[in-house]
N, C-alpha and C positions, 0 to 999 in steps of 0.2 A: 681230375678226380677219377680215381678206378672203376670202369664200369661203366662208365660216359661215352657216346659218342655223338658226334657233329652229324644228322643226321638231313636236314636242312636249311635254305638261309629263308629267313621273311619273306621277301621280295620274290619265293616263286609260289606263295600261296593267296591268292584272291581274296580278298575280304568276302568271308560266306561261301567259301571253295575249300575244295578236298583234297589231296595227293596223299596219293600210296608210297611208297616207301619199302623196299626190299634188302633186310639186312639181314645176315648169317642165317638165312634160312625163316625168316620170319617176315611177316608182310606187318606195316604197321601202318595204318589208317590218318593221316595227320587233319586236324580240321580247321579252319582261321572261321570262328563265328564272332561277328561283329567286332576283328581284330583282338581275340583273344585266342590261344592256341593251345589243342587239344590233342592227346595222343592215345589212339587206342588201339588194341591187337584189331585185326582186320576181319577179323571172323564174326559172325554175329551168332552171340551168346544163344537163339533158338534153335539154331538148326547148324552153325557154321558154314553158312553161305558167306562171300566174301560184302563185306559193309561200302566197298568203293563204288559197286553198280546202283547204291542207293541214293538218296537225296538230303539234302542238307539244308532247312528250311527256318534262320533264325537258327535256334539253339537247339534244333530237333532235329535230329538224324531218322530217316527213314531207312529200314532194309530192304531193297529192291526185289526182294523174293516174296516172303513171306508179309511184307508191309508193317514188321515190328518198329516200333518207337521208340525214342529214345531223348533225353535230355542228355547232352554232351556236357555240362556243366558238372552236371551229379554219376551220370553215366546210367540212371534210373530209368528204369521203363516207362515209357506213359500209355501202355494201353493194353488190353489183354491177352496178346498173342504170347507174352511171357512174361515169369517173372524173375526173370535172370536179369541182372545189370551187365553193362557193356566192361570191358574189362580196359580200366584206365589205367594208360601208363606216366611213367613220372618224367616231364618234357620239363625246361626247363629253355626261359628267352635268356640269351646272351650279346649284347650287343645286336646283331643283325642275324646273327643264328641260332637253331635252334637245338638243343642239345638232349638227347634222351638217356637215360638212365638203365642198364640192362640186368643188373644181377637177379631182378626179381623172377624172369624166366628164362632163367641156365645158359644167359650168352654173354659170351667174354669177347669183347674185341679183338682184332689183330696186333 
């Protein structure tokens, strides 16, 4: 599929663990909450601190600066530091890998 790329496999993220992801110039956030997988740009929708120094608690991403909330399911806020959503990208399970989706922000594969 054009605009896909294998970014990576199950077996390196923790059930309830986070890995960053650095591709064409973008950081992407990946998250395995309760073995289901979540992709989001890395920056946090308050301020643009990066969302990897934060915590991941259940299906609630903490931003380690600011202590913005968040549902990873919805990408919704849960509390008042903002009301900006987390900006979810479109991840996709294959077999043992993971595959994300990139035209939505301007990156074409090699």
């Amino acid at each position: 599929m054009n605009g896909c790329i294998e970014i990576a496999h199950i077996g390196e993220l923790p059930k309830n663990g986070m890995k960053l992801i650095k591709v064409g110039g973008f950081e992407i956030l990946i998250v395995n909450a309760d073995g289901v997988f979540y992709a989001f740009d890395n920056r946090c929708p308050h301020m643009g601190y990066p969302l990897f120094f934060g915590r991941l608690e259940g299906h609630m991403l903490t931003c380690g600066f600011h202590y913005a909330k968040f549902d990873v399911k919805s990408g919704k806020p849960l509390n008042k530091v903002t009301e900006k959503s987390l900006r979810k990208m479109s991840l996709k399970k294959t077999g043992s890998s993971l595959i994300i989706y990139f035209p939505h922000i301007g990156y074409k594969p090699p």
